[in-house]
N, C-alpha and C positions, 0 to 999 in steps of 0.2 A: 799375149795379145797386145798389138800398139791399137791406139784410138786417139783418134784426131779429136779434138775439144774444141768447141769454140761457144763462145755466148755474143746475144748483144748484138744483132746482125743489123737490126733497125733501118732495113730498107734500103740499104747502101751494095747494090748490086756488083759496083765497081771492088768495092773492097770483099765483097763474098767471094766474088772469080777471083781475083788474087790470093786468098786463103785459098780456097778448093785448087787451084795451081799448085800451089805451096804444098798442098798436102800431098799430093798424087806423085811427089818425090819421095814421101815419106812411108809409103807403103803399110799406109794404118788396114784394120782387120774389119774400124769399125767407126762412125762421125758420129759424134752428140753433140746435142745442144740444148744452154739451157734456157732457151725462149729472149724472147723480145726481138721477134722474126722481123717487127713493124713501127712503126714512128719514126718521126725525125727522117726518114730519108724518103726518095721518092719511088723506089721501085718495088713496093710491097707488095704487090702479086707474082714479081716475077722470083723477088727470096723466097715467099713459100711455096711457088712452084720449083724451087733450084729444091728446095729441103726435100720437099715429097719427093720427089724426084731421084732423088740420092740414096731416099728412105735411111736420112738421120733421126736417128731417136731424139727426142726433140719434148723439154715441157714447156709448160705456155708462161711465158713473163709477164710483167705489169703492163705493158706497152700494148702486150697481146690480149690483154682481159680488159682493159680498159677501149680497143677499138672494138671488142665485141660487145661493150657497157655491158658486162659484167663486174666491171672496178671502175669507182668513181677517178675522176682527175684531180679530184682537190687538190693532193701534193704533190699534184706538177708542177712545173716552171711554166710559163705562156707559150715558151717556143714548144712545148712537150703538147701543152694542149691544142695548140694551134692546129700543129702536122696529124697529131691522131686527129683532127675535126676535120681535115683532109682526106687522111687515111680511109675513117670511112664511108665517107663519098663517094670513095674511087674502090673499096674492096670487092673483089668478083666473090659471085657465092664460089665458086668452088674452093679460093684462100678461105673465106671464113668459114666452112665445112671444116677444113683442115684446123684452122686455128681453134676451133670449138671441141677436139676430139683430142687436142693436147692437156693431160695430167699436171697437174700443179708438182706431182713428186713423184719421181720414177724410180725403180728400183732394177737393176741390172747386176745380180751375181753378187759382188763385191761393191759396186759402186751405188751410191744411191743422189741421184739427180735435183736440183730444186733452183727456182729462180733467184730469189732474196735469202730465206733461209725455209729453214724445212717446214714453218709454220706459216710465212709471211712473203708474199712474191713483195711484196714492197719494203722490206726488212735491209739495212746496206750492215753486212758485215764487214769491218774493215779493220777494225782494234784485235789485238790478240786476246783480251779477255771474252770479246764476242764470238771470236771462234773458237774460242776452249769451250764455250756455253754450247755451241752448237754440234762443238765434236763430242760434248757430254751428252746431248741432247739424240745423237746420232748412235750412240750405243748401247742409252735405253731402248728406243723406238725401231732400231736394226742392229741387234748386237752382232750381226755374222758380215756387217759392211766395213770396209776398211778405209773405202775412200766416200769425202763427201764431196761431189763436184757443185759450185755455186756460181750464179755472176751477179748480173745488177749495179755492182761498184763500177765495173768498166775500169777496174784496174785487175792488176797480174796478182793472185796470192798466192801462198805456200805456208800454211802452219800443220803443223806435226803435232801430237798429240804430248805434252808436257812442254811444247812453245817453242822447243828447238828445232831448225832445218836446217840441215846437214847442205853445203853445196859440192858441187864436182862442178865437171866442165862447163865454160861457157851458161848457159840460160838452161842449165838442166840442174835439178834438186833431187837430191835421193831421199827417198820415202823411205829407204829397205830397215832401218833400224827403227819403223813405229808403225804402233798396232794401227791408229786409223790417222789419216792426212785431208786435211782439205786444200782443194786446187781450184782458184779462180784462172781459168785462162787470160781473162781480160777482154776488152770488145771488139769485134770484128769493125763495128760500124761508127764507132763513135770514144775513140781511143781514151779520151779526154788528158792526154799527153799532149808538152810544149809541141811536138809532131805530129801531123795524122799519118796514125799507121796502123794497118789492119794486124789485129793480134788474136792468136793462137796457141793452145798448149796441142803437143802429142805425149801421150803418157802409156806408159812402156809399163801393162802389169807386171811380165813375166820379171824383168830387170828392176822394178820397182822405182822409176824412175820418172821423173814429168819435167818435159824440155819447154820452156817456153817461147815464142817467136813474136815475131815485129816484122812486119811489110809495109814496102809501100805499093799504092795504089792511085787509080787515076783520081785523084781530089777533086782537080777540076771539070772531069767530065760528070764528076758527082756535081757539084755545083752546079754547071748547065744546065743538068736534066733538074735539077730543083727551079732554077732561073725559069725553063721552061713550062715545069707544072705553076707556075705563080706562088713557092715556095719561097720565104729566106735563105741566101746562098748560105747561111751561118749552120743552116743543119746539118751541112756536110760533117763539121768538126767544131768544137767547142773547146778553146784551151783553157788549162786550170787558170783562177784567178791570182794576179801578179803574188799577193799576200802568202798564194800556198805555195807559188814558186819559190817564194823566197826565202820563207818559213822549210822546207824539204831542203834546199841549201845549206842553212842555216846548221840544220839537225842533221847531216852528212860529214858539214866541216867539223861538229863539235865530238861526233861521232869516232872521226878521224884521231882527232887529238886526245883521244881517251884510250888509246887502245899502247 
């Protein structure tokens, strides 16, 4: 079975169509997601009608419990609280029907689904120690799942279960040599890369394999339509700050010369 991955979609319609493009070459069996259909961007009724739609398996993110106040904002940034005080202004019941009947943790066969971590939709796993806790934590709570799929970080991940990941071709990681793997696709809506680029995994059970992608999409027609609603055009995309640029350089070059 291939399955198209994506998380993090956050209202940016421009870069959904681009993903679901992207994918429809890919000849997936099956689309998940692991929530935050809403925030920050401006077309949030029309992503959870693309989701339903598509009928992608789908849990609910912080973004998406916090427009139905369900989850407080406190640890948001302004521009997070701002757009979901937007958000829901403008939600039609029938997105928030939908958004209200989304699981915090899904479980599909082999994979088991979650927004933050399997405890915490506001949880960022990003360190290797955090996801070894969670892939331990994933074999207590589902000993028969192999994969944990995660997002929230809005970055790409791949850890393997003892910390190794094995690469092959190109933006593709082989899982096949570990009992269970966690796979952040990375975000559809809000990259938080020097680029905006709509990002995707497909992950290939039978071959045991999870390809990662990068697109681009219309930015600026994302930005209008925010200019339009009386949004900040800055929701579009948000780049790391100079410090982690430089810092992720840094730890590349020194990486290089050790090897």
């Amino acid at each position: 079975m291939r399955l198209g991955v994506l998380s993090d979609i956050h209202a940016n319609l421009h870069a959904l169509e681009a993903v679901l493009e992207a994918l429809e070459g890919e000849w997936v069996d099956e689309y998940l997601c692991m929530g935050d259909l809403v925030g920050y961007g401006p077309f949030p009724n029309e992503c959870v009608a693309a989701v339903e739609r598509l009928g992608i398996r789908c849990v609910a993110g912080n973004h998406d419990l916090i427009a139905l106040e369900q989850l407080s904002d406190d640890g948001c940034v302004k521009l997070a609280r701002d757009t979901l005080r937007w958000t829901r202004s403008v939600l039609s019941d029938d997105a928030r029907r939908f958004l209200e009947r989304l699981p915090r943790v899904a479980v599909m066969d082999v994979i088991v689904m979650a927004h933050g971590s399997l405890d915490d939709p506001t949880c960022y796993v990003r360190r290797p120690g955090d996801a070894a806790m969670q892939l331990d934590h994933l074999a207590r709570e589902h000993p028969r799942a192999e994969v944990l799929l995660l997002g929230h970080t809005h970055s790409q991940i791949a850890v393997v279960e003892g910390g190794r990941v094995p690469r092959t071709r190109g933006g593709t990681v082989g899982i096949a040599g570990a009992r269970r793997a966690l796979l952040n696709p990375g975000s559809v809506g809000q990259s938080r890369e020097r680029a905006a680029r709509a990002r995707f995994m497909v992950l290939d059970l039978e071959r045991r394999e999870a390809t990662f992608h990068a697109r681009r999409y219309d930015v600026q027609g994302c930005r209008r339509a925010l200019r339009d609603a009386g949004l900040p055009t800055g929701a579009a995309h948000i780049k790391p700050a100079p410090f982690r640029t430089r810092a992720g350089a840094l730890r590349r070059r020194l990486g290089r010369r050790s090897r």
